[in-house]
C-alpha positions, 0 to 999 in steps of 0.5 A: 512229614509222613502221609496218613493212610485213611482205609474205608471199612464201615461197609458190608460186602453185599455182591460177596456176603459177609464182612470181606474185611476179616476173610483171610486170604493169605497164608497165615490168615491175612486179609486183603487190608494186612497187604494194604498195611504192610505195603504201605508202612514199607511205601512211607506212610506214617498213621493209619486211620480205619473208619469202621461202624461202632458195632463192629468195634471190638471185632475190629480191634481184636483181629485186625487192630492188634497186629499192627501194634508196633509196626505203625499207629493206628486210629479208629473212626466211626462212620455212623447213618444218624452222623449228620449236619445241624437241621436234618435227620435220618429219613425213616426206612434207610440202613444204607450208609451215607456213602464213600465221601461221608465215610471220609468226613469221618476223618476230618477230627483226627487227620491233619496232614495229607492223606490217601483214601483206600477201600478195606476190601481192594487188593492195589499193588506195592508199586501204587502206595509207593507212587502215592506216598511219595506224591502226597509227601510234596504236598504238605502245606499245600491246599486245592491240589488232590490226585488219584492213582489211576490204573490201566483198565486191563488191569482191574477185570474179574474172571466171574464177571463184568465190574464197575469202573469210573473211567477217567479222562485227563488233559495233557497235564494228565489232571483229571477232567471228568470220571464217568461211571460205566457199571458193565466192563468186561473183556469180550473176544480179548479187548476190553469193553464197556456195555452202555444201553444194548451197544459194547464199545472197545476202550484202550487197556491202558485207559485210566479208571479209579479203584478208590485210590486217593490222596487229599489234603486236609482242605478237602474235608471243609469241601466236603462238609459243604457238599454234604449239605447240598447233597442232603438237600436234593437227596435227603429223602432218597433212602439208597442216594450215596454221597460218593467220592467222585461227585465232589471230586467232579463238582470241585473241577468243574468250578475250578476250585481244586486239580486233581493229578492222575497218577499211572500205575503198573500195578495189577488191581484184584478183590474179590468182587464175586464170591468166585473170585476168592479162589483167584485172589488166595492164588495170586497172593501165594504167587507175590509170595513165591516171587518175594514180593511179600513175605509168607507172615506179614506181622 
């Protein structure tokens, strides 16, 4: 059993402008998502699944699609604002997307084994698709036992800003206990910190947070379609309320029906948050370049 690599990329980049998906960054005009790919083929991931919007398709498949062809199979899903459980509709007015976790229900139909959910637009390191694969792997078969690749908060700063973080506490089984949402973490006289109401508070470099790197088995889909409905139901008409991730991800540890296992990683997170930090991001790739760790065409 090889684990499915499921890449979230129906959304719009709207801090950056544009579709970040297509930018080339690389030297031979590859995306932050082709690293993704080849990283993960080379860590041991079997399929991969893209959840993308209809409208976007043929683009899709004519300049991402087509240079995976024999490397590794790939699927499309669609992620669409009108695909929702029986009895309710669209409210007037919304164009935002359902969120991070509708995106994945999207899977459900074309994915039956464990799998990892990443961002299309996150550049996550080869060392953390090594650690994720080879965890998903020992969970074929299992069911209620999720993780998460957690990275060292200093290791996920942007030089043009503050960023969002969810910032994880673990027990001493290092199982997830709560992810709490700091929306301003920055580095400030060289420590790290987070900005709640008008106070900055210091938090450990190496404290975990997640970067959207997950890996489920397929149980998680029935969860989800479950959780879906109540969250419709108390945010139904709330045109910007998202149904992300990690409020399922919470919801099942705090009623004890599922663990999730953080995961420690060495990797360095980098994207392209601001439209300032493109520049930073083409560096740093042409840098794993010249120190072997990628070679200069990916596919």
């Amino acid at each position: 059993m090889k684990p499915t690599l499921f890449v979230l990329a129906a959304g719009m980049g709207s801090r950056y402008g544009g579709l970040k998906q297509l930018d080339g960054l690389g030297p031979n005009g590859e995306t932050i998502m082709d690293y993704s790919i080849f990283d993960a083929l080379r860590g041991g991931f079997g399929k991969v699944v893209f959840v993308i919007r209809k409208d976007f398709e043929q683009d899709f498949r004519d300049k991402i699609l087509s240079k995976y062809e024999g490397h590794i199979p790939c699927e499309l899903v669609f992620q669409s604002i009108d695909d929702l459980p029986e009895g309710f509709t669209c409210p007037e007015g919304r164009t935002k997307p359902w969120g991070t976790n509708h995106a994945v229900l999207m899977g459900k139909d074309v994915i039956k084994e464990p799998f990892a959910v990443i961002n299309a637009d996150d550049f996550y390191g080869r060392e953390s698709f090594a650690i994720l694969a080879d965890y998903l792997k020992g969970l074929e078969g299992k069911k209620n036992e999720y993780c998460m690749v957690g990275y060292r908060v200093g290791n996920t700063l942007s030089e043009s800003g503050s960023v969002a973080r969810g910032v994880c506490e673990t027990n001493a089984e290092k199982h997830l206990t709560s992810v709490v949402e700091r929306t301003q973490i920055e580095r400030r006289d060289g420590k790290v910190m987070f900005k709640e109401g008008d106070t900055w508070t210091a938090i450990d470099d190496n404290a975990p947070v997640s970067m959207n790197m997950w890996g489920f088995t397929p149980d998680y889909f029935k969860y989800s379609e479950e959780y879906f409905v109540k969250f419709l139901k108390e945010n139904a008409d709330n045109i910007k309320a998202e149904y992300f991730i990690p409020l399922l991800v919470n919801d099942l540890i705090q009623t004890g029906k599922a663990s999730v296992t953080v995961l420690d990683t060495p990797s360095k997170w980098f994207g392209v948050t601001y439209a300032a930090d493109r520049q930073s991001v083409v560096d740093k790739i042409h840098a794993l370049i010249a120190a072997g760790e990628y070679p200069e065409k990916l596919f």
